[in-house]
DRENTORKOL-3810 file (N, C-alpha, C; in nm, 4 decimals):
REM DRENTORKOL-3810
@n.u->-0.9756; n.v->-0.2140; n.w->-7.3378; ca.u->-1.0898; ca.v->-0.2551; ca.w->-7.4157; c.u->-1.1721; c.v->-0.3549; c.w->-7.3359
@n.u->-1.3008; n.v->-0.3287; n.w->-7.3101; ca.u->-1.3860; ca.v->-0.4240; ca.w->-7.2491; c.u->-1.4272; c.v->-0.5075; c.w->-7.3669
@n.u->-1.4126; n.v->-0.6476; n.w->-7.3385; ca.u->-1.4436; ca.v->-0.8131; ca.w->-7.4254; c.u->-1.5871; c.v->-0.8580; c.w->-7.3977
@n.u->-1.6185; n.v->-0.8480; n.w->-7.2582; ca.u->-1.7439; ca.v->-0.9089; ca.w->-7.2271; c.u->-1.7995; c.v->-0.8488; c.w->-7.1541
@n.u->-1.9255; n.v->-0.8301; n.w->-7.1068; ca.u->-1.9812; ca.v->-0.7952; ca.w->-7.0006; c.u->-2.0911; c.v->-0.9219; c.w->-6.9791
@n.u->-2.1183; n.v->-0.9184; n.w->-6.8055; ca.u->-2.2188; ca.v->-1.0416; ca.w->-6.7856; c.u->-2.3095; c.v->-0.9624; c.w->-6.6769
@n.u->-2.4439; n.v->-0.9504; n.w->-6.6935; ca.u->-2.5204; ca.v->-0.9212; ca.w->-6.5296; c.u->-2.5403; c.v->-1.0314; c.w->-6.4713
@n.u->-2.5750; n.v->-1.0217; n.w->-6.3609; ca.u->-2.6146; ca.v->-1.0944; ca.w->-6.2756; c.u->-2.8285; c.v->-1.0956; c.w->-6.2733
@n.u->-2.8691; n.v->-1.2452; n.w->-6.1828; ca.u->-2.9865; ca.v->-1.2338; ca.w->-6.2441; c.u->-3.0778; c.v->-1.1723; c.w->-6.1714
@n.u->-2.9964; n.v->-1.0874; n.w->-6.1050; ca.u->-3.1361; ca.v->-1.0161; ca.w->-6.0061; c.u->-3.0975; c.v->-0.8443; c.w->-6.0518
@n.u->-2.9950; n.v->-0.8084; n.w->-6.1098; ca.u->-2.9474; ca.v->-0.6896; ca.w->-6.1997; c.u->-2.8826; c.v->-0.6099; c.w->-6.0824
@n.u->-2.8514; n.v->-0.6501; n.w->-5.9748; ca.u->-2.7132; ca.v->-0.5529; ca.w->-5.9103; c.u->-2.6247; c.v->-0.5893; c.w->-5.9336
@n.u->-2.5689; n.v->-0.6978; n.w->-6.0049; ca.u->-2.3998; ca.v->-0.7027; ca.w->-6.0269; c.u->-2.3739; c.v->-0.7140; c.w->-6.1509
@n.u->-2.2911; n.v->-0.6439; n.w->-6.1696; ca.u->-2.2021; ca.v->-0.6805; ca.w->-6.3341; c.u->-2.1044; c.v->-0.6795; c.w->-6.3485
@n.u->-2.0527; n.v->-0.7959; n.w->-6.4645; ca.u->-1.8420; ca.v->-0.8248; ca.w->-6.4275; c.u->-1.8302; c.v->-0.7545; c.w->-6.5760
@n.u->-1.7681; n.v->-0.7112; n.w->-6.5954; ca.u->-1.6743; ca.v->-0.6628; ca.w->-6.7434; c.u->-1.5307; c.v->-0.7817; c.w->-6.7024
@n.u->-1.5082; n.v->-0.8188; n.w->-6.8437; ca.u->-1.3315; ca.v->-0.8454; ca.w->-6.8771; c.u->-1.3073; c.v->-0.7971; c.w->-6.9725
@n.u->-1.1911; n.v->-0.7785; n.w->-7.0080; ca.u->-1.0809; ca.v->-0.6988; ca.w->-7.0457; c.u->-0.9965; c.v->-0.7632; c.w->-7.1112
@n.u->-0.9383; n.v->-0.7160; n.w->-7.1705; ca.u->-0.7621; ca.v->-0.7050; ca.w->-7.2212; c.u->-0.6633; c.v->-0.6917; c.w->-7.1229
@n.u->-0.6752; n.v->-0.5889; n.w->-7.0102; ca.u->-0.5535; ca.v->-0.5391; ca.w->-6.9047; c.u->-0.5851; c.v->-0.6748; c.w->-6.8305
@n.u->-0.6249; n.v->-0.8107; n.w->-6.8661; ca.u->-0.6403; ca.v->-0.9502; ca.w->-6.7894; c.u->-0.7012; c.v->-0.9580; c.w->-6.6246
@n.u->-0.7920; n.v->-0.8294; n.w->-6.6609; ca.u->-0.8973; ca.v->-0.8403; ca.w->-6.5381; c.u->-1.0155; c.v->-0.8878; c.w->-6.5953
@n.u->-1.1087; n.v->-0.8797; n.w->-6.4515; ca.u->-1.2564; ca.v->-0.9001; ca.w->-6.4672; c.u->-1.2875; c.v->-0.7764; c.w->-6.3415
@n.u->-1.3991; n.v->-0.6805; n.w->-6.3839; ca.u->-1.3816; ca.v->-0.5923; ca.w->-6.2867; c.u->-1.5637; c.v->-0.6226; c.w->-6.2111
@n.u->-1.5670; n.v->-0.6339; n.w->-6.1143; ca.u->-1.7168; ca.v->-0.6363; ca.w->-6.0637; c.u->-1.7804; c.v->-0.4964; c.w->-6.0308
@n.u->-1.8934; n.v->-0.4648; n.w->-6.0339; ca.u->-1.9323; ca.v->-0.3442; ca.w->-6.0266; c.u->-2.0312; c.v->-0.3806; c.w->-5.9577
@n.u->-2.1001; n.v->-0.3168; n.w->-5.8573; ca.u->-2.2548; ca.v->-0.2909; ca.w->-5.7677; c.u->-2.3369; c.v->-0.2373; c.w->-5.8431
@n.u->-2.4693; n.v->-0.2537; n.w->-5.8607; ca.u->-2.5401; ca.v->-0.1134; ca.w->-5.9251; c.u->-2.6660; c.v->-0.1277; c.w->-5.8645
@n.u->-2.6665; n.v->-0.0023; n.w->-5.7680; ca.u->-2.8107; ca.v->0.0293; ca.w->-5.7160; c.u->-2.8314; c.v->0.1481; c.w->-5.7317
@n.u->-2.9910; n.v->0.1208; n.w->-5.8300; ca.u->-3.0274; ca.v->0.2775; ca.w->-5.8704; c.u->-2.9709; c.v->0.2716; c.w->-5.9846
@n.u->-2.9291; n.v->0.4220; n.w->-5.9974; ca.u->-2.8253; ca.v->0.4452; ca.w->-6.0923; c.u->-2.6671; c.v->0.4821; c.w->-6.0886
@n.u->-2.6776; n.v->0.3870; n.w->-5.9505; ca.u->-2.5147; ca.v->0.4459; ca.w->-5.9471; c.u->-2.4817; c.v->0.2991; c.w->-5.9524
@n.u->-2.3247; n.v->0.2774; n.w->-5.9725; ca.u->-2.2606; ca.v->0.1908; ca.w->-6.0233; c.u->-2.1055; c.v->0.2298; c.w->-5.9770
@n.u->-2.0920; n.v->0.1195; n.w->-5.8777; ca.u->-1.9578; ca.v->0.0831; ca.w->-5.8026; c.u->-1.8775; c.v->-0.0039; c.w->-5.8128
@n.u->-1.6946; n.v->0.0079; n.w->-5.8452; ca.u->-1.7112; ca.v->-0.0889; ca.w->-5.8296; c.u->-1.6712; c.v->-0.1528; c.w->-5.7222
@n.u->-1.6541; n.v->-0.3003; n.w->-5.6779; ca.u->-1.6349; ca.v->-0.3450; ca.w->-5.5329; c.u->-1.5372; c.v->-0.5135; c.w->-5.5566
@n.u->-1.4859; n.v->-0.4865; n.w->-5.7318; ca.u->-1.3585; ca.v->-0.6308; ca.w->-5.6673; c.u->-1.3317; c.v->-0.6210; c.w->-5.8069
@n.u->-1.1936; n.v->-0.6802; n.w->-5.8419; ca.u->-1.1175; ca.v->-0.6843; ca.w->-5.8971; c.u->-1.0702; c.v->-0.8434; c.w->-5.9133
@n.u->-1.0831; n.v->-0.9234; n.w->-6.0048; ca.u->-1.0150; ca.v->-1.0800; ca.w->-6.0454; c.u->-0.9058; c.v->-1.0190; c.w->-6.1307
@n.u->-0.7858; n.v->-1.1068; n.w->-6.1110; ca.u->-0.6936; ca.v->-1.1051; ca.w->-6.2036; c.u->-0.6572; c.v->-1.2155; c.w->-6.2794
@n.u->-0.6313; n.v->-1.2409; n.w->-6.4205; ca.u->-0.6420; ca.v->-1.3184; ca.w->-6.4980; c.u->-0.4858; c.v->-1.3372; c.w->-6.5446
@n.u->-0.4324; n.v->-1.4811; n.w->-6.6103; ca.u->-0.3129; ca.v->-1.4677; ca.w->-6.6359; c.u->-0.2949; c.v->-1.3962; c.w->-6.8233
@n.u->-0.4119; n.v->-1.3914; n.w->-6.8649; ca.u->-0.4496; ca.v->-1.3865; ca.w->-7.0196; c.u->-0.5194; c.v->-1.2865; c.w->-7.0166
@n.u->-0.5051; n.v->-1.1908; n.w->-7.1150; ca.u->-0.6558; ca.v->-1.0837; ca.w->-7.1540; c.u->-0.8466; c.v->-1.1759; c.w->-7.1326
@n.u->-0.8769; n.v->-1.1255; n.w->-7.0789; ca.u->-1.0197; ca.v->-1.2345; ca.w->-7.0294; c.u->-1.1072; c.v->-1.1899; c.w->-7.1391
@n.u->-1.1688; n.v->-1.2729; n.w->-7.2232; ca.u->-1.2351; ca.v->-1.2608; ca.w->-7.3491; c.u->-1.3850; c.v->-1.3018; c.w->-7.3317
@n.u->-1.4048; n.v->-1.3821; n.w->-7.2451; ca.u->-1.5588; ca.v->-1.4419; ca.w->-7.2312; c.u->-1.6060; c.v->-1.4723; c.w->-7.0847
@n.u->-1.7216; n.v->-1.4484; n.w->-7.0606; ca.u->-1.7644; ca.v->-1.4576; ca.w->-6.9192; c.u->-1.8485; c.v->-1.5443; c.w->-6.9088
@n.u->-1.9127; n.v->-1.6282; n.w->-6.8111; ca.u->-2.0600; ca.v->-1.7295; ca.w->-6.7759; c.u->-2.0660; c.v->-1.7470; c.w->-6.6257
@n.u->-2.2191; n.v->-1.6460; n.w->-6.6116; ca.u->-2.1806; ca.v->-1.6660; ca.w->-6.4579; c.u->-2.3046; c.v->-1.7855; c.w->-6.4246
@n.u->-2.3223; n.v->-1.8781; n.w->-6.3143; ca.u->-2.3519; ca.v->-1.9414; ca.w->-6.2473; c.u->-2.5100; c.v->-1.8988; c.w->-6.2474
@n.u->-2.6731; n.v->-2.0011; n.w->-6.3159; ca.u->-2.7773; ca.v->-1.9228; ca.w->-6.2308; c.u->-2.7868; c.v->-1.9109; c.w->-6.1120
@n.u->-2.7339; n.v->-1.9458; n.w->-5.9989; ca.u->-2.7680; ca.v->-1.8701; ca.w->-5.8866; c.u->-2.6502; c.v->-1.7615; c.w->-5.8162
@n.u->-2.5846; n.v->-1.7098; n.w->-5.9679; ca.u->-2.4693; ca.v->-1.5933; ca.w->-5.9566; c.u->-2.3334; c.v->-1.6233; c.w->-5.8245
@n.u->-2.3423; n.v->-1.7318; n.w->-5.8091; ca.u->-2.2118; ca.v->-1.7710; ca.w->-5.6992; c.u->-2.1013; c.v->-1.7945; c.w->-5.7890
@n.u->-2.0992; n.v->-1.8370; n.w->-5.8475; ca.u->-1.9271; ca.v->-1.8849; ca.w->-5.9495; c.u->-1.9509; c.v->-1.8093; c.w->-6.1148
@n.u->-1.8546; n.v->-1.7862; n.w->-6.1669; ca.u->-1.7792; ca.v->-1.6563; ca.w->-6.2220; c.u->-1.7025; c.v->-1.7825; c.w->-6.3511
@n.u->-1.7406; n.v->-1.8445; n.w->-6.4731; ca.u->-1.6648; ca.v->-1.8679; ca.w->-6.5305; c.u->-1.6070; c.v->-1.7801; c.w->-6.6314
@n.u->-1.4454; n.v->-1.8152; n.w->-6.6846; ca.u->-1.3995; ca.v->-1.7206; ca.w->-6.7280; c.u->-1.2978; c.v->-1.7742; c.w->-6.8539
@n.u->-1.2701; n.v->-1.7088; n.w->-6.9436; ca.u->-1.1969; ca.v->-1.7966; ca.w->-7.0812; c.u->-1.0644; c.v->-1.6762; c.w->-7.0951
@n.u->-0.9445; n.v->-1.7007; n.w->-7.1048; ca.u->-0.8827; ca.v->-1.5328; ca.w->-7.1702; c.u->-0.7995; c.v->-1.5616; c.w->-7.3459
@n.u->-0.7683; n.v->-1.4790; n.w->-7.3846; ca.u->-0.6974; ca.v->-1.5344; ca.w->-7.4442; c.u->-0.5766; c.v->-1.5617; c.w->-7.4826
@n.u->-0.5556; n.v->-1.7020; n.w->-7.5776; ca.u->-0.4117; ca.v->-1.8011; ca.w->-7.5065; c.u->-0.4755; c.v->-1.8744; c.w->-7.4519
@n.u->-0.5522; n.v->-1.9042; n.w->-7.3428; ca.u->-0.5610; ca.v->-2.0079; ca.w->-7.2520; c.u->-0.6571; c.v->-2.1372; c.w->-7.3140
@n.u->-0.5758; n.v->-2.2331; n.w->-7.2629; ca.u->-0.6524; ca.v->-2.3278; ca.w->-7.2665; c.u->-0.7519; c.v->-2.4338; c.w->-7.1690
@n.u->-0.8028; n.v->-2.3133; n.w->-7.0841; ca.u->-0.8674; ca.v->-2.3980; ca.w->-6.9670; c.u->-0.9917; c.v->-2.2255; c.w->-6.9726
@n.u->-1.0509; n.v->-2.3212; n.w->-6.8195; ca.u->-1.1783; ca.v->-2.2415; ca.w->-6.8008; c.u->-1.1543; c.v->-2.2518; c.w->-6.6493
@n.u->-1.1474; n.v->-2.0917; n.w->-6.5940; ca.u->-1.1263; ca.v->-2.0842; ca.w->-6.4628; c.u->-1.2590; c.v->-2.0490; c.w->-6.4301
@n.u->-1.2864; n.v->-2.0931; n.w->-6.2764; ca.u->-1.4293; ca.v->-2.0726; ca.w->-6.2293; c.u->-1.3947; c.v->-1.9957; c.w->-6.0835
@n.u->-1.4576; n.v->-1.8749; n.w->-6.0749; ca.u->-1.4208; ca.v->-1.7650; ca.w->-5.9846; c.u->-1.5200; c.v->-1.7985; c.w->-5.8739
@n.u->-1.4983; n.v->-1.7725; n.w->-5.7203; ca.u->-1.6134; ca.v->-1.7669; ca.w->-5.6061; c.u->-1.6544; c.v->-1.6134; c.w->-5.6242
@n.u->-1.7776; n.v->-1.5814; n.w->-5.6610; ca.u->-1.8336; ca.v->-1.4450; ca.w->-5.6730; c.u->-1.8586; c.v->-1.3698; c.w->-5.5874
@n.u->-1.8039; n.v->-1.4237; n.w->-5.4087; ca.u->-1.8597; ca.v->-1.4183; ca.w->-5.2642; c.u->-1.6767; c.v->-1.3277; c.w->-5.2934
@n.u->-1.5950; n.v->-1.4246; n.w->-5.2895; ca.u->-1.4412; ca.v->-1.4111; ca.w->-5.2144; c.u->-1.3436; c.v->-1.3661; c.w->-5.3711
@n.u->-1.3759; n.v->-1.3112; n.w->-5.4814; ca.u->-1.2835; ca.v->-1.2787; ca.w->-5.5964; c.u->-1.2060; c.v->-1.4381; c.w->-5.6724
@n.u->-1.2001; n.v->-1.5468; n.w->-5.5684; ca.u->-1.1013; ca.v->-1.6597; ca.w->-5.5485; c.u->-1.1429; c.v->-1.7036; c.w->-5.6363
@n.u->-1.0303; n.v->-1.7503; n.w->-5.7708; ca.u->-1.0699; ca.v->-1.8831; ca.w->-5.8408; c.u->-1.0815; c.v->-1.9783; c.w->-5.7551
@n.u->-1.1581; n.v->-2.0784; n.w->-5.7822; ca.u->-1.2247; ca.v->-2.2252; ca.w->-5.6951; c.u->-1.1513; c.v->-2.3160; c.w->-5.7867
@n.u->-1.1119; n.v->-2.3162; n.w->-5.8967; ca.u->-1.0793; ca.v->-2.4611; ca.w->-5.9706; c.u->-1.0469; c.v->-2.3708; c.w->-6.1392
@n.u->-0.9553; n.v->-2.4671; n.w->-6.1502; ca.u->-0.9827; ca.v->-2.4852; ca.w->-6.2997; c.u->-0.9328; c.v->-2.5992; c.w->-6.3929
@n.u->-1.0773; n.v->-2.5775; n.w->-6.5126; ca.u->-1.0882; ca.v->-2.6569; ca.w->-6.5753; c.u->-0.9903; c.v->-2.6980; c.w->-6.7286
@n.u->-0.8968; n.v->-2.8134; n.w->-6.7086; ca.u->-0.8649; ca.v->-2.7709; ca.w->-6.8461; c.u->-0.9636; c.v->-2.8567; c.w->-6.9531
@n.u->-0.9615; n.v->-2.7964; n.w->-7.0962; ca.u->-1.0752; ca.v->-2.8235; ca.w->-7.1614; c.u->-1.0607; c.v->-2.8709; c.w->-7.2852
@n.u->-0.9186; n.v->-2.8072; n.w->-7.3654; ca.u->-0.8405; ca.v->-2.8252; ca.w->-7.5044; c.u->-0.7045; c.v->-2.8498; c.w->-7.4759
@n.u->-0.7090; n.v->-2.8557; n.w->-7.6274; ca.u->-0.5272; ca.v->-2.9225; ca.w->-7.6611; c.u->-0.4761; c.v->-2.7696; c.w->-7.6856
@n.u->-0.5631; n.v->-2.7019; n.w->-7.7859; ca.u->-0.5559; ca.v->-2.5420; ca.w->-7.8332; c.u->-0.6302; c.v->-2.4437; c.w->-7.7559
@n.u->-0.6087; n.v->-2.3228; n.w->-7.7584; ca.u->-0.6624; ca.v->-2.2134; ca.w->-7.7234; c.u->-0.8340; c.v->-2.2283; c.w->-7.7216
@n.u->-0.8550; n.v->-2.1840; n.w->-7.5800; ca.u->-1.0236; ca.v->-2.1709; ca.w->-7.6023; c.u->-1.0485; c.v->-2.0403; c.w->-7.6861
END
């Protein structure tokens, strides 16, 4: 089941997350649509926020109580944030 989808602000990239506790990135030029990376999440990933100048990838799943922030260059979480006592 796809949870979220996010574009990017120039409209070639788009992340879907999931339930199977990915985030999947896709290319899209034209009308074709590739995809080209794979994040793995420790939680089903429920919510997305990407960065305006589309470099970092925040991400919520659920269960978790933090906010991981992805490099949109290298798949790599960069940090994360914890945020609650409870579930975001």
């Amino acid at each position: 089941t796809v949870n979220y989808i996010c574009l990017d602000v120039d409209g070639t990239r788009l992340y879907s997350s999931s339930d199977d506790k990915t985030i999947r990135i896709w290319q899209i030029e034209g009308e074709a649509i590739t995809n080209v990376g794979l994040m793995k999440n420790q939680f089903p990933t429920v919510k997305l926020a990407l960065s305006n100048d589309g470099k970092f990838l925040a991400s919520t799943g659920r269960y978790q109580k933090n906010v991981k922030v992805w490099n949109c260059s290298t798949f790599i979480p960069e940090c994360e944030i914890e945020v609650h006592s409870e579930e975001v």
